[in-house]
C-alpha positions as CSV (number, residue, x, y, z in Angstrom):
1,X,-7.4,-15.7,-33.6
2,X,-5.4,-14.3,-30.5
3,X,-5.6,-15.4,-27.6
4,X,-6.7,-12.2,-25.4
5,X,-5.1,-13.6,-22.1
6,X,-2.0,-13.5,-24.0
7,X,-2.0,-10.1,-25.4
8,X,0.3,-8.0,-24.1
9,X,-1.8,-4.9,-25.9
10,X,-5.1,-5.8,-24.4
11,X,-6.2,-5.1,-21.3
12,X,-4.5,-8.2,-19.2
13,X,-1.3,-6.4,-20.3
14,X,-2.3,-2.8,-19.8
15,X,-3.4,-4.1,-16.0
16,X,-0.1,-6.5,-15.7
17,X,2.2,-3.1,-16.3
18,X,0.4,-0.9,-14.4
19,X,0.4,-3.7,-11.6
20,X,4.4,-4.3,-12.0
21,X,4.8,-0.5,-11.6
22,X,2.9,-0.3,-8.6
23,X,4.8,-3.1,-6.9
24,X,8.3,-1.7,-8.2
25,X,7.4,1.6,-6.3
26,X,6.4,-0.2,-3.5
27,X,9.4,-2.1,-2.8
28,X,11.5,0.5,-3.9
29,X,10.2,3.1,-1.6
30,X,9.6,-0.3,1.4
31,X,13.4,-0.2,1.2
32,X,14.0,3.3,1.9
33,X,11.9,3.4,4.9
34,X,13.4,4.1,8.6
35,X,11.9,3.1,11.8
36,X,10.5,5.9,13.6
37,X,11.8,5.2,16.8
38,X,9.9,9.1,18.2
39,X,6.9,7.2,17.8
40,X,4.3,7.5,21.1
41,X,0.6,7.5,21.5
42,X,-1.4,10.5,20.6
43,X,-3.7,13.0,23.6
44,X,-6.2,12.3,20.9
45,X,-6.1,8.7,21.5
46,X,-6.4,8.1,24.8
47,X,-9.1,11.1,24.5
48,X,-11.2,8.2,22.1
49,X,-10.6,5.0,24.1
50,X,-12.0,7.5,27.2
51,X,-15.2,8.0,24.7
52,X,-15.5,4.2,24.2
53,X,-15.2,3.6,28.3
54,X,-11.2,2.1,27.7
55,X,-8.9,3.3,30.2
């Protein structure tokens, strides 16, 4: 009898690919990124904190 944690054709393995996939995408795509130094605060925003009584 197999072990089914250990099967690489079950669905442990199936999850652990698409898992190792997902991560290689990530960190490939986490290297690539550039600050975004143009970065400021929306009208939209200070519109909602108004809503909610921030200033």
């Amino acid at each position: 009898m197999t072990d089914s944690r250990n099967d690489s054709s079950g669905e442990l393995g199936l999850l652990r690919r698409q898992f190792d996939l997902t991560w290689a995408l990530f960190e490939y795509h986490l290297e690539r990124l550039v600050p975004d130094v143009t970065w400021s605060a929306s009208v939209a925003a200070s519109q909602v904190s108004s809503v909610f009584g921030h200033r």
